[in-house]
N, C-alpha and C positions, 0 to 999 in steps of 0.2 A: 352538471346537466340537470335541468329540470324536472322535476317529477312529470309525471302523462297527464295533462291538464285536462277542465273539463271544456266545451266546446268555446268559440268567441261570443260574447256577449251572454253568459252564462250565468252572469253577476258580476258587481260591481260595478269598474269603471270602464270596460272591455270593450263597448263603443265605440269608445276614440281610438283606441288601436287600429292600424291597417291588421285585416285577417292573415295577409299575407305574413306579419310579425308576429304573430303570437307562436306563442310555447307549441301549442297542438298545428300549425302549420305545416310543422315538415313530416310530421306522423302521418298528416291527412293525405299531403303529399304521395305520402308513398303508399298508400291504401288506392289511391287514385289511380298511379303507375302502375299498380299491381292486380288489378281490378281483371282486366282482358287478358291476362297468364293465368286466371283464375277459372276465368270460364273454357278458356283451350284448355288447362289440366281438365277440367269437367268431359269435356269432348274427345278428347286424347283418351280417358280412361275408360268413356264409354266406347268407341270404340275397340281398346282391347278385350276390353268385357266381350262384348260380343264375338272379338274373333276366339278367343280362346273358351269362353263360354260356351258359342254357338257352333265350333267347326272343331277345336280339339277336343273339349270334352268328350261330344258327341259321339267324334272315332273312339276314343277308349273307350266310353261307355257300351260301344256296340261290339267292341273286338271282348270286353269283358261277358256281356249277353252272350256272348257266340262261345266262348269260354265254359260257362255257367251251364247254358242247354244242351253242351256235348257230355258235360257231369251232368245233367238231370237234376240242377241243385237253380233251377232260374228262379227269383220270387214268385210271386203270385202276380197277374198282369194289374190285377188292381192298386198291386202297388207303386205308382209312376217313379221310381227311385232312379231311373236316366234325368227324368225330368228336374227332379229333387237336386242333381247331383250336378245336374248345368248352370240350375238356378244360384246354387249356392256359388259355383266357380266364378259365378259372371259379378256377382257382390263382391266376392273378393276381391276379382282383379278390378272392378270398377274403383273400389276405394285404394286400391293399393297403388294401382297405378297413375291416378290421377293425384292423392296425396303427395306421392312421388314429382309428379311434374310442379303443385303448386310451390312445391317448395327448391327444386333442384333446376327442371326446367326453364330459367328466365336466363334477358340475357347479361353477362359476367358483368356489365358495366354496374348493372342494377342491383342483380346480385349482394355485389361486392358493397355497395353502398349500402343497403339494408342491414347485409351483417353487421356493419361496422355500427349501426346506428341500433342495431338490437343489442349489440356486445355492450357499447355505452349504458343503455337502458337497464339492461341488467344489473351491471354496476351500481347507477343511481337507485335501483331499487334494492340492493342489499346496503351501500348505505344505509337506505331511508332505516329499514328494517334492526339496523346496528345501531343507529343513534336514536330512535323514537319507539322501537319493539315493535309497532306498531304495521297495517296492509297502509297500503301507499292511500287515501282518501279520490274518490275519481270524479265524484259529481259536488256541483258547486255546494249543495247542503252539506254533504260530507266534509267537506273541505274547513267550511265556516263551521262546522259543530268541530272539527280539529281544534283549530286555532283557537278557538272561546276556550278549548279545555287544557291546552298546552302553553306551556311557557316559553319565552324565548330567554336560550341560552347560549352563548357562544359556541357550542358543540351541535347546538341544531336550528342558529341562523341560517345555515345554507338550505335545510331543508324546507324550515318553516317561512323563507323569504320566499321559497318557489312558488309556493303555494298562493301568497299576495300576487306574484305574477300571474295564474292561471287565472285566479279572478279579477286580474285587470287592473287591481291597485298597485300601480308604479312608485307613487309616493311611502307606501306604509310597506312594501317590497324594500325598497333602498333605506330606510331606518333599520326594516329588521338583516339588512345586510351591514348596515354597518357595525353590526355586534359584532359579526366574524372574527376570528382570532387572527393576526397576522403580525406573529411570532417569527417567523419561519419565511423562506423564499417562496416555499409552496403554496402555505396558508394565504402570502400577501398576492401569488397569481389568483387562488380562487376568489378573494375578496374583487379583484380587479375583474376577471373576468364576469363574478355575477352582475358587478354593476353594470358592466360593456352590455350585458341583456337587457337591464334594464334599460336604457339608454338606446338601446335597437329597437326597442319596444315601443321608444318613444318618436323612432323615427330617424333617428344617428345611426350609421351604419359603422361610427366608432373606428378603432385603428388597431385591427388582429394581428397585423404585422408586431407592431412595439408587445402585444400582449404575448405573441410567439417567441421574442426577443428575451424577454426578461424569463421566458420560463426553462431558454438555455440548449443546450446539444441533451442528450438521453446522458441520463446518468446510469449509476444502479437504483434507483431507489424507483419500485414497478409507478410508483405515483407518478411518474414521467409520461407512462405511455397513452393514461389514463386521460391525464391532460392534454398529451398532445391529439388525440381523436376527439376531445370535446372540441378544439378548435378546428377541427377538418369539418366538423357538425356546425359548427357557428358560420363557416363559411358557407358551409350548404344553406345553411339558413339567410344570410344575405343576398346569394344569388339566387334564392326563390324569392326574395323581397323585391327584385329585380328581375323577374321571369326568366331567369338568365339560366343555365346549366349548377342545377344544384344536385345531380348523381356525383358529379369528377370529385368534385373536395371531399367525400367518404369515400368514393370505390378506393380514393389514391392512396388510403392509409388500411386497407382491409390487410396489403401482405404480409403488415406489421403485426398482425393479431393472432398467428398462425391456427388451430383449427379447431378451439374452442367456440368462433361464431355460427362454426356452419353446423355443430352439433346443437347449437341455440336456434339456427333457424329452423333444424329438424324437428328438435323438440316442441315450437311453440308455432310453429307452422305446418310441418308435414303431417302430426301428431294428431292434432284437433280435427285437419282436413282427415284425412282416415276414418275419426269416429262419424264426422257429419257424413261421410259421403259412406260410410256402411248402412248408415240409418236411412239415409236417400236412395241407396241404391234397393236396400230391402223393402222399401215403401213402394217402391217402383215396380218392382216385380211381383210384389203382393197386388199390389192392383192392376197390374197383366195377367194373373192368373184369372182372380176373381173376374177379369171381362170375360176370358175364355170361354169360364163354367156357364158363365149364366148367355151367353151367346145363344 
């Protein structure tokens, strides 16, 4: 799989590319799909915020007052500590809840295909990381101050061919893939498959079936599984090439993967959502107070 390339036409020769082919397509793809579950988690959360912020807290807060002034222990009225104590609930649940739906919330078809396509990425990112030491490069400068500095070697043709791909050079991509090692049944599917990208890239939608063929039934060796969802991804990537149904060919291999993706999407989805949407939700209500006061 390809490294997270940077946008189309970013540099290079990326131009001539259909958008719809490039490396960052099926990413953007799903940033798109996922766009409007993004904003109902936003909706979704602010509503429980409010019910439980604005109608449960409230009760407790007032069954504890009522509590407090039968002991003669109430604070001081100047101290709004109900108010304190809603506002804080309604943050919580606002990002908890809504974190929750961005990531858990959508529906299974979609789901399933995301994980499967985050499970991959991941992968291709500890690659990167094993054979270069190196963070994955994201933006076209990045990228070319990489390659000026790096060598190609048969151990990180695959990586460093990607990279030619992202910036759109097809031709200097397929040289440095043809370094790849193909020693091995394995090594000669990944040589095969990079160049099948390159070659979709160019506009050949290639022949996944013969490249599914040769890679065999599941063995033991986990490099089986690995490959076989990079081809469920190559398909999704075709039938977006064809505005056709590109969720089915990753949701259809997510069962295989059992429940290492969905702690991936938790992490790098429900995760982030959380902090952004605590920082949002406290922005929010800091500036409901502040209108109150000065009212």
């Amino acid at each position: 799989m390809t490294v997270e390339p940077a946008a189309p036409g970013s540099g290079g020769s990326s131009a001539r590319i259909d958008p719809l082919r490039h490396p960052a397509a099926l990413s953007n793809a799903i940033s798109r799909r996922w766009r409007p579950y993004r904003f109902r988690a936003y909706v979704l959360g602010a509503l429980a915020g409010f019910l439980v912020g604005g109608i449960v807290a409230p009760i407790g807060t007032t069954l504890v007052a009522f509590v407090l002034a039968l002991a003669a222990s109430l604070p001081a009225p100047t101290v709004p500590w109900a108010e304190v104590v809603w506002t804080v609930v309604f943050v919580i649940v606002f990002a908890r809840v809504g974190s929750w739906a961005i990531a858990r919330w959508l529906p299974r078809d979609f789901r399933a295909a995301t994980e499967s396509y985050l499970w991959l990425a991941m992968l291709a990112e500890a690659h990167w990381r094993t054979q270069l030491g190196a963070i994955v490069p994201r933006t076209a400068a990045a990228q070319r101050a990489f390659l000026d500095a790096t060598r190609v070697t048969p151990a990180t043709a695959s990586e460093l061919g990607s990279i030619w791909l992202a910036l759109g050079d097809l031709d200097t991509a397929l040289k440095v893939y043809s370094q790849m090692p193909d020693s091995t049944p394995f090594e000669r599917h990944d040589r095969a498959a990079a160049v099948w990208l390159v070659d979709f890239m160019g506009g050949d939608d290639g022949d996944l079936a013969s490249l599914e063929a040769a890679l065999g039934p599941a063995g033991e060796d986990e490099g089986w599984l690995e490959r076989h969802v990079e081809l469920a991804v190559d398909r999704s990537r075709v039938a977006l090439a064809h505005r056709g149904d590109w969720v089915a060919p990753m949701a259809a291999v997510r069962h295989q993967l059992g429940d290492e993706p969905s702690e991936l999407m938790w992490r790098f989805a429900a995760q982030p959502a959380f902090r952004t949407m605590l920082v949002l939700g406290a922005i929010g209500v800091t500036a409901f107070w502040v209108f109150e006061l000065i009212r």
